[in-house]
N, C-alpha and C positions, 0 to 999 in steps of 0.2 A: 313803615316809616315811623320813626322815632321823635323825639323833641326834647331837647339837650336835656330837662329837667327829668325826663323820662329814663333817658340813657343812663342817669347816676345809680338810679335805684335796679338796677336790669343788672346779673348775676353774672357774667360776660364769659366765666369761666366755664361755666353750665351751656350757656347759651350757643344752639347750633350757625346761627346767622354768618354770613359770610362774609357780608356788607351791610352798611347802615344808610339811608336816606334820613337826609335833612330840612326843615324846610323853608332856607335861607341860606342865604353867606355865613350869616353872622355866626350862624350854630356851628358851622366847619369843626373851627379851632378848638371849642366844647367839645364836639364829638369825640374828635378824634385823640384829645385828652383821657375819653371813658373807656373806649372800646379797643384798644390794644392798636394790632396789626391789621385788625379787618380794615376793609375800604370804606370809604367815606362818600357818596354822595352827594348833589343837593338837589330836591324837586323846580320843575320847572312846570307851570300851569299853560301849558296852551288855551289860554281862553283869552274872551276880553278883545275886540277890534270895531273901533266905531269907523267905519265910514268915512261922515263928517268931517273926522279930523282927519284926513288924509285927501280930500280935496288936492288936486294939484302936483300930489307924489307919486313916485313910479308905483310899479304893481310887480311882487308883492309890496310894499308902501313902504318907504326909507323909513317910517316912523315907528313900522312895526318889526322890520328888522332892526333896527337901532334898537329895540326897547328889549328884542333880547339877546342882543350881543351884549349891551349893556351888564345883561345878568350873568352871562356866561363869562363875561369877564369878571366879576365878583367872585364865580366859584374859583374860575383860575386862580384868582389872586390871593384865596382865602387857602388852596391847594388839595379841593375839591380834587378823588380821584377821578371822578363823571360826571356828569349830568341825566337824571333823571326825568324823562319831557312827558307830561300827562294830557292826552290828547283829550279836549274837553268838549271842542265845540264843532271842529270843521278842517278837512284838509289843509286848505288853504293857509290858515295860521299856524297846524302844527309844522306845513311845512317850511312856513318862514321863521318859526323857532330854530329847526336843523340850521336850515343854513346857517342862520347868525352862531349858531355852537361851533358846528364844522370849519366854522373861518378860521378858527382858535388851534392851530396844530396840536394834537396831543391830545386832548380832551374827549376824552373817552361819552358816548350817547346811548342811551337806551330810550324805550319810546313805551311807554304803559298805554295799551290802544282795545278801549270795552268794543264788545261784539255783542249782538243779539243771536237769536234765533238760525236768522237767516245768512250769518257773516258776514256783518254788513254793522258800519258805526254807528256814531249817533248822528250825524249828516246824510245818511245813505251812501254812504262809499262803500265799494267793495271790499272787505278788508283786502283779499289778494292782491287788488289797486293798488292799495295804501302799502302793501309789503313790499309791492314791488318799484314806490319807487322814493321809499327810503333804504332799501338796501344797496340802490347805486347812488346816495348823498353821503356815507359817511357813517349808516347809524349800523353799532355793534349790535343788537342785539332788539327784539321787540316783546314786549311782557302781553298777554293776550287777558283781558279782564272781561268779568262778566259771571253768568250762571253755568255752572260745571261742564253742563253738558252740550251747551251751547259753545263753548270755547273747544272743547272736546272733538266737534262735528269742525268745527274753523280751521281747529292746527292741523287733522288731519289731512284737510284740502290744502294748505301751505305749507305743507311741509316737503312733497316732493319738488317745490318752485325754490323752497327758501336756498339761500346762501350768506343766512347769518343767522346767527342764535333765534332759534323761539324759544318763550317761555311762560309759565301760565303766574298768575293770578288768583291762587281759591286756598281756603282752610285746608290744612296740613291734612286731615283727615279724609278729603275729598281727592287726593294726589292716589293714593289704592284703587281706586275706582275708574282713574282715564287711561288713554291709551297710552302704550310706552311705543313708541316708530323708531323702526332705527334713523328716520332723517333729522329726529328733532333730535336739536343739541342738547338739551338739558328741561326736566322738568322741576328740579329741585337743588340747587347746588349747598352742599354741606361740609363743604371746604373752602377755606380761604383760597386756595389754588383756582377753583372751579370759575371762583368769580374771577381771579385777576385773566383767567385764558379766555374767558366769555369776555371782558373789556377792553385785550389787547385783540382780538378778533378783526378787527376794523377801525384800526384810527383811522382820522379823517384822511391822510395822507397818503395812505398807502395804498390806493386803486385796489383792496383784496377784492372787493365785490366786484367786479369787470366779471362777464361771463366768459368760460373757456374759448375759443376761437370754433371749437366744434362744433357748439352746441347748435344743436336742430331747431331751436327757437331762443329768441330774446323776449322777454316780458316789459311790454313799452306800457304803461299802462298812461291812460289820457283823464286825468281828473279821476269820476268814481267808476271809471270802468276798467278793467282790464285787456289786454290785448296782448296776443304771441304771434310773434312775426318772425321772419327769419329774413334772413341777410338778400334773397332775391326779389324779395315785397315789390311788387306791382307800387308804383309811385304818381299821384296825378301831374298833368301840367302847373306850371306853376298859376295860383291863386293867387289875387291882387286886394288885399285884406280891402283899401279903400274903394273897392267896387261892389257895394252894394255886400258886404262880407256875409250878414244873416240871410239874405234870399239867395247866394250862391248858396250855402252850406244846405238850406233846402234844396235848392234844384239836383245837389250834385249825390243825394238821398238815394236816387234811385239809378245812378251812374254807377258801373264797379269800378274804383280803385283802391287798392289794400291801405294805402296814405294817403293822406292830402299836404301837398307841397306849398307850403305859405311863403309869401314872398316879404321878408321884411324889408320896407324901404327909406321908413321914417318914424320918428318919435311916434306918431299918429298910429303906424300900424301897431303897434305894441299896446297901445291905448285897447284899441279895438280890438287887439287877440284876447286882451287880456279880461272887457267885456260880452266875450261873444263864444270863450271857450268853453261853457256850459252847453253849448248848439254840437260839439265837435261827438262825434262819436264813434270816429274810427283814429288809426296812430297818425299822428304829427310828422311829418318831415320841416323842419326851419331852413330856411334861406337867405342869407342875409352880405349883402358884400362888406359891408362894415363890421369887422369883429363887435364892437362895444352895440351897436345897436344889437346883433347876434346875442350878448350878453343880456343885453335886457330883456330880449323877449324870452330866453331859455328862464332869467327869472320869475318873468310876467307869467309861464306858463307853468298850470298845476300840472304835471306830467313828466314823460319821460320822452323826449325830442329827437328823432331819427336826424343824421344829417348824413346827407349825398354826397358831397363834393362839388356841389353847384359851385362855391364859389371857393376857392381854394384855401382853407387855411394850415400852419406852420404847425407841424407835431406838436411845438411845446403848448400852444393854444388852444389844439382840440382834446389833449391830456387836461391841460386844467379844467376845461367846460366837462370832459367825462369824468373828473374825480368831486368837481364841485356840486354840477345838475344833472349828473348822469346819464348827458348825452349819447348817444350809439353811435358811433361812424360807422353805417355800412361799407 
């Protein structure tokens, strides 16, 4: 990442870069004055969500998707060829930065996401969680940051999952030394070409990420864990969120079913999914006979949302909910 001041003195003709990151709007217009034909950028901070102020708001919270639609529409307007989103603190918020980008047609997403040791964030997500269920919201492409060989040990575990760009994170000199797999897309692009096929990859619009109809598993992943299920999953009875919802999810601990079938009925259940989905630790199936209540809880929910056909909705309906929250219709 550069800063306009920065960009003047930078030899552009020499320089391998493909693309520039910004770290505002305001710099857009700079930038892209300095640096020719490369792509343009602006960073986006996933951090930062108080609680407090969100008393009262849906979940993920109007205030915090507003605040980065907000910015996402700065980069559009500034004509930002992407959005750069740096995962800082916690699923939860980097997720409701995507969506506020994704709203924006066009708008090209990549997601800068550090890993430790154990591939795992800095919340304890799993990163494969995390890959898998920004690669059905819309995001082109995921930058993997961290120590070498830590990111090294990560990509190789995501990369036979992935279905959009991986890409690392480390000093040019350390790139000799990881693995090259044939499933990772790119661990260095040094073409302008490179960047612009890695950002057209996955606009928000265009369902590229949907899994083939074949495939032997779907990666539904529930908050920080992971899950592969396939299209016959064993399904529970439907669960009635306002019946005691945290003592059911114990009881039902030592019950088998591959999902648990949530019954949305009201504002209220949404409340309580969206309090109590830390307890869940097998895939989601959603139920809901009201679209718009259906919507809110697929936002309420950190995850990737199985739906049945319990209650019947209209092609164009269950396309938006799987292009927007990455829902599954089995």
């Amino acid at each position: 990442m550069e800063r306009p001041q920065q960009m003047m003195s930078v030899d552009w003709k020499s320089c391998r870069a493909s693309a520039v990151v910004v770290p505002d709007a305001m710099s857009v217009e700079t930038a892209k004055s300095c640096v020719g034909d490369r792509l343009v950028g602006m960073l986006v901070n996933a951090d930062g969500w108080n609680a407090e102020e969100d008393i009262g708001a849906k979940w993920p919270s109007e205030r915090l998707i507003g605040r980065f639609r907000n910015i996402a529409r700065r980069a559009m307007h500034e004509e930002a060829n992407f959005v750069y989103i740096r995962m800082r603190q916690n699923l939860h918020v980097l997720r409701a930065a995507v969506l506020a980008a994704t709203e924006l047609d066009g708008l090209g997403v990549l997601v800068e996401m550090p890993v430790d040791e154990d591939g795992r964030t800095a919340d304890g997500s799993s990163a494969m969680a995390v890959m898998g269920i920004l690669q059905r919201i819309g995001v082109a492409g995921i930058i993997l940051s961290g120590e070498p060989e830590d990111i090294d040990d990560t990509i190789e575990e995501l990369a036979p999952h992935a279905s959009i760009a991986l890409g690392v994170s480390v000093d040019p000199s350390e790139l000799r030394g990881m693995r090259e797999l044939e499933s990772v897309e790119f661990y260095h692009a040094t073409e302008p070409d490179d960047a612009r096929r890695l950002l057209e990859l996955a606009p928000p619009s265009s369902g590229r990420n949907e899994p083939d109809a074949d495939d032997d598993y779907i990666l539904a992943p529930v908050g920080m864990h992971a899950h592969f299920v396939d299209v016959t999953i064993d399904i529970s009875d439907p669960i009635d969120l306002e019946d005691h919802f945290g003592e059911t999810l114990l009881e039902l601990e030592d019950q088998w079913s591959g999902a648990l079938k949530l019954e949305i009925n009201t504002p209220e259940d949404v409340h309580i999914l969206a309090e109590g989905q830390y307890m869940i630790n097998r895939p989601v199936c959603l139920a809901a006979e009201n679209p718009e209540l259906l919507e809110e809880a697929l936002c309420a929910f950190d995850g990737i949302a199985l739906y049945d056909g319990t209650w019947e909705l209209d092609e164009e309906t269950i396309d938006y909910f799987r292009r927007h929250y990455g829902m599954v219709a089995l």
